[in-house]
ZADOFI-337420 format. One record per residue (C-alpha): x, y, z; chain. Coordinates in steps of 0.05 Angstrom, whole numbers, plus 32768, in hexadecimal, padded with zeros to 4 digits. Layout:
ZADOFI-337420
@x->X&y->Y&z->Z&c->A
...
END
This chain:
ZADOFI-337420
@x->8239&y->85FB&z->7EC9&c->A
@x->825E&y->85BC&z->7EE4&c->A
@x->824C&y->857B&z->7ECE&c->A
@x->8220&y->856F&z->7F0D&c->A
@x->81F3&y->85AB&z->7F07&c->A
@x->81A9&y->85A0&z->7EEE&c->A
@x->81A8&y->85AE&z->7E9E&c->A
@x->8159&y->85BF&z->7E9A&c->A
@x->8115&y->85E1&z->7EBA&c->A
@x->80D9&y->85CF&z->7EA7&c->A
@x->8091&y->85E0&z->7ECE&c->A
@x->805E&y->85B3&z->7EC5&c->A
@x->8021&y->85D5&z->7EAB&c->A
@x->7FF4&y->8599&z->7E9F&c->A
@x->8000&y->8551&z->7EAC&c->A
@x->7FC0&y->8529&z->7EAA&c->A
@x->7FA7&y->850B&z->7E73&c->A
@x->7F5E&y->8520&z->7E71&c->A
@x->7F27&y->8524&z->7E78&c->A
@x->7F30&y->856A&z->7E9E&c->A
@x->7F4A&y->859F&z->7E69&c->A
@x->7F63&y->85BC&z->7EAC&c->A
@x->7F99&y->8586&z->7EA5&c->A
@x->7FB0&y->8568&z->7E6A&c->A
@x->7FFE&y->8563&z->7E4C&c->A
@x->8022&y->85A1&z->7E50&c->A
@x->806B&y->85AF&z->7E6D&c->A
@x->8096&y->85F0&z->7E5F&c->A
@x->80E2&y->85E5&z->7E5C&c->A
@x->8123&y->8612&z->7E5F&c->A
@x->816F&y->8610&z->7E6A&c->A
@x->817C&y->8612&z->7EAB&c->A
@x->81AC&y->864B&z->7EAE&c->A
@x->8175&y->867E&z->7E84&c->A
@x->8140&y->86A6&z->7E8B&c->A
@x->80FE&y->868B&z->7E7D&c->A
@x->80F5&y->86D2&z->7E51&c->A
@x->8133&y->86B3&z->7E2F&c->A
@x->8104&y->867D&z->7E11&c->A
@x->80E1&y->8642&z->7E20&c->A
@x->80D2&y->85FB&z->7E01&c->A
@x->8082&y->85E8&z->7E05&c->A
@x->808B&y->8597&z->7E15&c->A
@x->803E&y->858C&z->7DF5&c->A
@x->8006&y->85BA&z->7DFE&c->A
@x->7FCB&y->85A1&z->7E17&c->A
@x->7FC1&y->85D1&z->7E4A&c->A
@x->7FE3&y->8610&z->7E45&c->A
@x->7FD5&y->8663&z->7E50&c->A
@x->7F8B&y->8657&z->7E76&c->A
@x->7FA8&y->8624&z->7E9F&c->A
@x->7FEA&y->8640&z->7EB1&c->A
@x->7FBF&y->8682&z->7EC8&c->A
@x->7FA2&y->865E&z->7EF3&c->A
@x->7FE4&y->8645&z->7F0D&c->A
@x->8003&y->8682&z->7F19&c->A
@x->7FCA&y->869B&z->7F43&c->A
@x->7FD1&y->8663&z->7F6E&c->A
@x->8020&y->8675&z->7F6C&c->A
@x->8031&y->86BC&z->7F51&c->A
@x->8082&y->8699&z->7F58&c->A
@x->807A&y->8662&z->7F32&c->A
@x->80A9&y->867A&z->7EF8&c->A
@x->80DC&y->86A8&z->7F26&c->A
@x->8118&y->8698&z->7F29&c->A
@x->815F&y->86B0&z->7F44&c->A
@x->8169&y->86DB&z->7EFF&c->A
@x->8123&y->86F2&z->7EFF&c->A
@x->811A&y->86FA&z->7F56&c->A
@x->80FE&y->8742&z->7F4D&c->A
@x->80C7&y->872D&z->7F24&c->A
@x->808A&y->8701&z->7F0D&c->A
@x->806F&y->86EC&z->7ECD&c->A
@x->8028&y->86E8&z->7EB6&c->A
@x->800D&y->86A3&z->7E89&c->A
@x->8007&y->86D3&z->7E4B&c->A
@x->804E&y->86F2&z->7E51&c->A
@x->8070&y->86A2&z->7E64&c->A
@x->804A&y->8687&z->7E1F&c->A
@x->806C&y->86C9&z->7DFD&c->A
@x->80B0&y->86A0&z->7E11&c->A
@x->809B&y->8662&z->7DEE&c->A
@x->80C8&y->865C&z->7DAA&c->A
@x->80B8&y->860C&z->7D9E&c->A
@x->8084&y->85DD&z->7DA3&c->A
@x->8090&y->8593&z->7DB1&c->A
@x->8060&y->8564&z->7DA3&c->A
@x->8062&y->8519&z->7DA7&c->A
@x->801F&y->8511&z->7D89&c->A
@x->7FE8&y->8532&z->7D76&c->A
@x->7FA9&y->851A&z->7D9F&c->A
@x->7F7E&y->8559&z->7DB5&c->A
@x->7F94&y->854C&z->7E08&c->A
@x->7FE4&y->855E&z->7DE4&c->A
@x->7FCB&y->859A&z->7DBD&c->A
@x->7F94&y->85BF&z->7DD1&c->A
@x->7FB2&y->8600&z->7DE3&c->A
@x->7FE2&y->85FD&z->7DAD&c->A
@x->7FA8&y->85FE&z->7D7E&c->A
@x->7F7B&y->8634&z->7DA8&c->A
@x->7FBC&y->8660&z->7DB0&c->A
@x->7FCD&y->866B&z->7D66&c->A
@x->7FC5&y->86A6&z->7D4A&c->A
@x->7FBF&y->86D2&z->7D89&c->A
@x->7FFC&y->86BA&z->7DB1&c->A
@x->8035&y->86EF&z->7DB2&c->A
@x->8079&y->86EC&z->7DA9&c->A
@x->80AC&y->86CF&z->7D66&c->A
@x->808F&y->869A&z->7D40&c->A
@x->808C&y->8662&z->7D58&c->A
@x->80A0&y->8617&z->7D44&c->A
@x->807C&y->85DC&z->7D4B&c->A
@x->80A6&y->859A&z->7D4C&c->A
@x->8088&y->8556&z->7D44&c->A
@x->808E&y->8513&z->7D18&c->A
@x->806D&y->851F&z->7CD3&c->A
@x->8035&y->84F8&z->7CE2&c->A
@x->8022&y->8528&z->7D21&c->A
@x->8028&y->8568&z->7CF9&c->A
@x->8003&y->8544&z->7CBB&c->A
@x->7FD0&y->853C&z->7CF9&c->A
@x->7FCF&y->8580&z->7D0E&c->A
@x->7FC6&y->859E&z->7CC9&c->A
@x->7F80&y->8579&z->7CC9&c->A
@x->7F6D&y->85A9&z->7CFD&c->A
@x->7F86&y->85E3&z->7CDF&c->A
@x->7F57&y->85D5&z->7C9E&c->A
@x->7F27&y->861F&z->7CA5&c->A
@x->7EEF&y->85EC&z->7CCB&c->A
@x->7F0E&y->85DD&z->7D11&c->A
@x->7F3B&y->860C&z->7D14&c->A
@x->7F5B&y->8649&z->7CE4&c->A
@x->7F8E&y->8639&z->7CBA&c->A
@x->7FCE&y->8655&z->7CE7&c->A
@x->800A&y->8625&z->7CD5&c->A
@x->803E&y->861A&z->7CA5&c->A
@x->8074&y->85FC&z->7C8D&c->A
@x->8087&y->8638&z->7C60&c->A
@x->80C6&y->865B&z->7C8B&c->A
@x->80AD&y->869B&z->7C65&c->A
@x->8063&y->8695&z->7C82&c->A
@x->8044&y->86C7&z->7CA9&c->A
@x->8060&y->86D4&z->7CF0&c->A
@x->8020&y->86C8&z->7D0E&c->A
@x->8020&y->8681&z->7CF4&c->A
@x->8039&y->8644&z->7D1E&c->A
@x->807E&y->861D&z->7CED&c->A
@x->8070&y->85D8&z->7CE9&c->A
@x->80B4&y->85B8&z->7CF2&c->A
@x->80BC&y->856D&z->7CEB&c->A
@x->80ED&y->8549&z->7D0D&c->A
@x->810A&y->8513&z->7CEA&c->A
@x->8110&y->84CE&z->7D11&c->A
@x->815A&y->84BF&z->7CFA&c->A
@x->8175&y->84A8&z->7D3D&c->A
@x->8195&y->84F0&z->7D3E&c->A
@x->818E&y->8530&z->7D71&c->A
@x->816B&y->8568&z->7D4D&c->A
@x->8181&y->85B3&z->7D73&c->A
@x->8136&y->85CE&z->7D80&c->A
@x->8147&y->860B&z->7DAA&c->A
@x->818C&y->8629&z->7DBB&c->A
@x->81AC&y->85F3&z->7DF0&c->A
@x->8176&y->85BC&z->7DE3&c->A
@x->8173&y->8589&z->7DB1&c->A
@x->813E&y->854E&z->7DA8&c->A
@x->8142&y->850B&z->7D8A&c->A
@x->80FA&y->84F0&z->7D79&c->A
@x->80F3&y->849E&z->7D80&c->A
@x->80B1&y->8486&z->7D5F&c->A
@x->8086&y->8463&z->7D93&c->A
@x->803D&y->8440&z->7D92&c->A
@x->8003&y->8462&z->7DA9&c->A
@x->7FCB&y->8422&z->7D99&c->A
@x->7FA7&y->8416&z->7D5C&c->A
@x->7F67&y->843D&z->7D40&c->A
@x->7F37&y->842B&z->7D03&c->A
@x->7F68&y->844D&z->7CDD&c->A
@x->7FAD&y->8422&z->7CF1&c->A
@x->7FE0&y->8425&z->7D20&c->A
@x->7FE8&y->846A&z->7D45&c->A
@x->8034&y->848A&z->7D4B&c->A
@x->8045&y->84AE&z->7D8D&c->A
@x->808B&y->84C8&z->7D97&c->A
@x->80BA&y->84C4&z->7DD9&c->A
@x->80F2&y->84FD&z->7DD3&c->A
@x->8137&y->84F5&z->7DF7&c->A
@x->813D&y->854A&z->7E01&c->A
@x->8188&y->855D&z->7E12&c->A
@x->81AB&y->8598&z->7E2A&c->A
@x->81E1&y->85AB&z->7DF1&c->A
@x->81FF&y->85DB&z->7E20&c->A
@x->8204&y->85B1&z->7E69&c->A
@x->8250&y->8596&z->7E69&c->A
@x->823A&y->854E&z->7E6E&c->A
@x->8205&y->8553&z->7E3B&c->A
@x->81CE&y->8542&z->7E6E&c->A
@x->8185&y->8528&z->7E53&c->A
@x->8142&y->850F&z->7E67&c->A
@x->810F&y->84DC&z->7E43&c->A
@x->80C3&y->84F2&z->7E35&c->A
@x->8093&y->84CD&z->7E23&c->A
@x->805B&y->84D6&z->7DFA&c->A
@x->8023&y->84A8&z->7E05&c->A
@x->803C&y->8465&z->7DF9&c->A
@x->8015&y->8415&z->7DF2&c->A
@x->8044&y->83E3&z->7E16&c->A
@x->806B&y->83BA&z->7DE3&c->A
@x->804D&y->837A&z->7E03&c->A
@x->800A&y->838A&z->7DE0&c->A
@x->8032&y->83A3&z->7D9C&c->A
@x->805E&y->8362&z->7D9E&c->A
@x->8062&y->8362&z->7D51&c->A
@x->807B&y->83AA&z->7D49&c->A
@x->808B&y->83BD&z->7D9D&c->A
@x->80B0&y->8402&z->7D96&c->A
@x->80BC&y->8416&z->7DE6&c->A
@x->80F7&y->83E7&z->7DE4&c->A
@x->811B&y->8410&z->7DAD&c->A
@x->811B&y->844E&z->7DE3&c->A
@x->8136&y->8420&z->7E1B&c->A
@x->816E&y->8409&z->7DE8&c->A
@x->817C&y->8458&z->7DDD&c->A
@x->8180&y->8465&z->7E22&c->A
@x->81A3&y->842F&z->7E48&c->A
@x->81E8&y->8444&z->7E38&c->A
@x->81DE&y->848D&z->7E5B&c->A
@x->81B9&y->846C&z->7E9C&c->A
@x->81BC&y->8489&z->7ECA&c->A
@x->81F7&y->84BB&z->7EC2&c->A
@x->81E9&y->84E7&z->7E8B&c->A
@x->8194&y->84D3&z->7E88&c->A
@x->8177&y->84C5&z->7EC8&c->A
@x->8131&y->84EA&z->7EC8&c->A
@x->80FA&y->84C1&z->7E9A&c->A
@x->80AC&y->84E1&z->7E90&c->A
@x->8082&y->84A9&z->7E7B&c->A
@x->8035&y->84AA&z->7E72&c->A
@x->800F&y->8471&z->7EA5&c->A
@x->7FC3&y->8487&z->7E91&c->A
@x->7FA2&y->8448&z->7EB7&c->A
@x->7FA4&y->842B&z->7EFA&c->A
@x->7FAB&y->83E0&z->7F0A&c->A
@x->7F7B&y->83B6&z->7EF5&c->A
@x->7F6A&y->83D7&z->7EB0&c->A
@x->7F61&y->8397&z->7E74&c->A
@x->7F8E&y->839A&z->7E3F&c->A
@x->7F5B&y->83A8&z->7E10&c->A
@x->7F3F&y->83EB&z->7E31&c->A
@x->7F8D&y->8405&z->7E39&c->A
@x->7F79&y->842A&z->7DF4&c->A
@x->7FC7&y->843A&z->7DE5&c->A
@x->7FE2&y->8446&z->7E33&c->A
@x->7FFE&y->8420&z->7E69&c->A
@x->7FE7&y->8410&z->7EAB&c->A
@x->8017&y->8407&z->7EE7&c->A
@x->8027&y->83BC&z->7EE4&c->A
@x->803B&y->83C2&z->7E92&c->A
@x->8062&y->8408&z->7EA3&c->A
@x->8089&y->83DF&z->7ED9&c->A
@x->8095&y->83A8&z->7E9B&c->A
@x->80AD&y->83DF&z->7E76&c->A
@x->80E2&y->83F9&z->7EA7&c->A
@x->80F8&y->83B0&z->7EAB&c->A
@x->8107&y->83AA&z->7E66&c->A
@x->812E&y->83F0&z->7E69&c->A
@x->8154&y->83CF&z->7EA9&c->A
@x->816B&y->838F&z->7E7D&c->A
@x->8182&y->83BE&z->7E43&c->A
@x->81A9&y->83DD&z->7E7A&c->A
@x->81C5&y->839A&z->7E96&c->A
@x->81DC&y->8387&z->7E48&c->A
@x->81F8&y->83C5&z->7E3B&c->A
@x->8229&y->83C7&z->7E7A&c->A
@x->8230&y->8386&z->7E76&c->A
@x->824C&y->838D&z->7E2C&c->A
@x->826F&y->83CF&z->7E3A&c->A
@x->829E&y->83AF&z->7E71&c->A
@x->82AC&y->8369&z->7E4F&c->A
@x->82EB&y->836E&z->7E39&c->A
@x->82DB&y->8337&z->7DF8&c->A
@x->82F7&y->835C&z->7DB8&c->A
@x->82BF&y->832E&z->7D8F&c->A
@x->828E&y->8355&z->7D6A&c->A
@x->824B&y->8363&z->7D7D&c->A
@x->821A&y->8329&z->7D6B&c->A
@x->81D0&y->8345&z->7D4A&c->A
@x->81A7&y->8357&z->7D88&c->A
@x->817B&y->8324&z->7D95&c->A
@x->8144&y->832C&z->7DC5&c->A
@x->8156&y->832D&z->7E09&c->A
@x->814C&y->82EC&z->7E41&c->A
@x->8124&y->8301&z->7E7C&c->A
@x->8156&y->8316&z->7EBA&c->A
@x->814E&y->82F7&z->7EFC&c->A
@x->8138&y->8327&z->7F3D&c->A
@x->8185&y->8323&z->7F54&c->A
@x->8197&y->8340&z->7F0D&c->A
@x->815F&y->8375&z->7F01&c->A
@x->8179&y->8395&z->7F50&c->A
@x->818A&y->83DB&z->7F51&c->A
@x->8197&y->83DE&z->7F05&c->A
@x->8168&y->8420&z->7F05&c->A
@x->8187&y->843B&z->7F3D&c->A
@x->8188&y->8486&z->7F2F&c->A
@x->8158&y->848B&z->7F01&c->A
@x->8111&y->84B6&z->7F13&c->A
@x->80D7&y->84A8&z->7EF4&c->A
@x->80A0&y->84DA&z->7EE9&c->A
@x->8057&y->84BA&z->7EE2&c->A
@x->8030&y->84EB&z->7EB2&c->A
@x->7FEA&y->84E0&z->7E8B&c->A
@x->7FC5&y->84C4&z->7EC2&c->A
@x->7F7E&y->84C9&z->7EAC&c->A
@x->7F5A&y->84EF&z->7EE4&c->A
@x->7F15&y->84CD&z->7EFD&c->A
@x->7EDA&y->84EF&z->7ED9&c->A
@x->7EB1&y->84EF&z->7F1E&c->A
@x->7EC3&y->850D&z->7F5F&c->A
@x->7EDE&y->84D0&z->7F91&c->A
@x->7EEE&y->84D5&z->7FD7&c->A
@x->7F3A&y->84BD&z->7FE5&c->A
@x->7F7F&y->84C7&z->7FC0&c->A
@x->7F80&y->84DE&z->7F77&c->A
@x->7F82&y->84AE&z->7F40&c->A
@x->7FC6&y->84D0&z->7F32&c->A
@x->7FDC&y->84C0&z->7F70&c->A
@x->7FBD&y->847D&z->7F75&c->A
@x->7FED&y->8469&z->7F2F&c->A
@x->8027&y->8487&z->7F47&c->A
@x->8020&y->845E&z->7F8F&c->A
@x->8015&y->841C&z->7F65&c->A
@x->8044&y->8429&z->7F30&c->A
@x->807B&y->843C&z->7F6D&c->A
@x->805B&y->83EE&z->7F90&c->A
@x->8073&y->83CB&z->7F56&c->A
@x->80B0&y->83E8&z->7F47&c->A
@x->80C8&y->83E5&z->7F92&c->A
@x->80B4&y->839B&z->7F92&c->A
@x->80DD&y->838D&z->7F4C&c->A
@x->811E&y->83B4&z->7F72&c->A
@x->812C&y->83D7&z->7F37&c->A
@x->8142&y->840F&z->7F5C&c->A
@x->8123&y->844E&z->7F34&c->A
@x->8100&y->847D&z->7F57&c->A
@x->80B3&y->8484&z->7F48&c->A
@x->8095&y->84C9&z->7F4C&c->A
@x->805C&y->84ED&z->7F30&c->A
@x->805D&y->852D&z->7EFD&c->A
@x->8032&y->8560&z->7F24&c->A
@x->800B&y->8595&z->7F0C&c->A
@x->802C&y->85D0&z->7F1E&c->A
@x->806A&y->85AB&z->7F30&c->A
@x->80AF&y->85D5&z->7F26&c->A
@x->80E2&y->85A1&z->7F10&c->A
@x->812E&y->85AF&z->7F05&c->A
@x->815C&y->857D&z->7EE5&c->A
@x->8192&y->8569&z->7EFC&c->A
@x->81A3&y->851F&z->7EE3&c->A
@x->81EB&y->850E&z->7F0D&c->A
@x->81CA&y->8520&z->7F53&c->A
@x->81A7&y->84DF&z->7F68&c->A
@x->817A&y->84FA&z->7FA8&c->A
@x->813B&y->850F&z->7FA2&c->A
@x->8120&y->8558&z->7FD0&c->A
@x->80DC&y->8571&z->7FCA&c->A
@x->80C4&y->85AA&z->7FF5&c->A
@x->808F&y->85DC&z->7FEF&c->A
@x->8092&y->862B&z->7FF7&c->A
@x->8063&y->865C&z->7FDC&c->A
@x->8044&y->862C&z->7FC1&c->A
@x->8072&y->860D&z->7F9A&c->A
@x->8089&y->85C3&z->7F8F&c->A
@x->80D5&y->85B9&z->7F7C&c->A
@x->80ED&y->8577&z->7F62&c->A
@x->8137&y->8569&z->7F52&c->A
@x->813C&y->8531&z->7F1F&c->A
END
């Protein structure tokens, strides 16, 4: 593979976030250069086997590929691929078919990789009342069991499958009756693509300006303005309210004009970090300090390059004439960014949607055959 070639696959199973169980959180992910049958990473799993059936009657060619052209696959035989499970948190619209599937989904054993505090989560439902008691952390369990696997927030890359590794960044997900609630954003990278190629997801995430004491988003912006847009260009990020929502009804998510804030405070990292990188001052580096706002002239462009998948938008719960509530996000979301001249590209994370990465290449094709929507990011 040269260094321009996409790195990763992934189908997008689910991408709402609720209320319809017929679309909640729920990607599959592979190398680019293997099989699906060669195994496949389960980016949350809200929806999962019932939904992708439903898929793949809609398009029987969803999963075919050059390596597999002869053939199709059904749901239960592409959830027989899974080996891992990443999950950034541990709400039910995240897991749902993760905890339906256990214990009669085929295939190895398979892992389940999450902060401690999301498996700690998980093991309340698998207590004999909600649900059977089909996890472990014991490597010497039953087969049949799902391996909790925590990943340890160290500022390191964990290898999670052959090719892939993940480093997990705490993130804030709003505050309940019991405390503060911990999401997770992983940077996932391709071991095995010559430039070492990655893409940023998001869990769901509260904008930092409503956590101002402890605001976590800005740590993942610091972590990923060095490789923008080169070696990470492609960014899924949750944006579960229109415009207009009150800060007090956000209940842990953003809304368009607090995701555009968040993209500008990823553009000034950017701007400090080239602007550091190319002074030629042999001082050392002062204690960060928090940043001055940039003017319009410097904020231009600085995300050129950069796409920017809208995911979690919370479907309307009654039937409306006019565009989706998906696409009404995405087209305000897109309307603020434009007018800021960031320069990233604003798209939306479509169920169904058949996305290849491929983080040097900066233009954008979409077409539809059989079926099928193809996104290069």
């Amino acid at each position: 593979m040269d260094d321009t070639g996409p790195a990763f696959v992934l189908v997008c199973v689910g991408s709402g976030g609720g209320p319809l169980e017929s679309n909640l959180s729920g990607y599959l992910l592979k190398p680019y250069n293997a099989g699906w049958e060669a195994g496949i990473v389960a980016l949350e799993a809200g929806s999962g086997q019932g939904t992708l059936k439903r898929l793949l009657e809609q398009d029987p060619d969803l999963f075919r590929t050059q390596s597999s052209a002869s053939r199709t696959y059904s749901a239960s035989e592409i959830y027989t691929f899974v080996r891992c499970f990443l999950i950034t948190h541990a709400h039910l619209d995240h897991v749902s078919s993760l905890v339906l599937s256990t214990g009669s989904s085929a295939g190895p054993r398979k892992r389940v990789y999450a902060n401690k505090e999301t498996l700690e989560n998980l093991e309340g439902m698998y207590n004999w009342r909600i649900w059977p008691n089909l996890a472990s952390y014991d490597e010497n369990d039953e087969d049949f069991k799902l391996l909790y696997s925590p990943l340890a927030m160290n500022g390191k890359y964990h290898s999670v499958f052959p090719d892939i590794s993940v480093q997990i960044v705490p993130i804030n997900h709003g505050t309940t009756d019991l405390g503060p609630y911990s999401s997770s954003a992983f940077f996932i990278r391709s071991d095995s693509h010559p430039s070492k190629r990655e893409f940023l997801f998001f869990g769901d995430v509260e904008p930092d300006s409503i956590t101002s004491s402890t605001p976590k988003i800005i740590n993942v912006w610091r972590k990923a303005a060095p490789m923008i847009p080169n070696t990470l260009s492609t960014i899924f990020i949750e944006c579960s309210w229109p415009s207009g929502r009150p800060d007090d009804m956000l209940h842990g998510h953003l809304t368009p004009e607090h995701l555009r804030d968040e993209l500008v405070a990823l553009a000034t990292e950017v701007y400090h970090f080239r602007r550091s990188n190319s002074s030629s001052s042999s001082r050392p580096q002062r204690k960060r300090q928090k940043r001055n706002a940039l003017s319009a002239d410097e904020l231009r462009g600085l995300l050129t390059g950069v796409r920017v998948y809208i995911i979690h938008c919370k479907d309307q719960s009654t039937s409306v004439d006019g565009p989706s509530t998906r696409e009404i996000i995405a087209g305000q979301v897109r309307s603020l960014v434009e007018a800021a001249e960031l320069g990233a590209q604003i798209l939306s994370a479509d169920q169904g949607m058949y996305i290849s990465e491929c983080f040097r290449s900066y233009s954008f094709t979409f077409r539809t055959a059989h079926g099928r929507s193809f996104a290069a990011i």
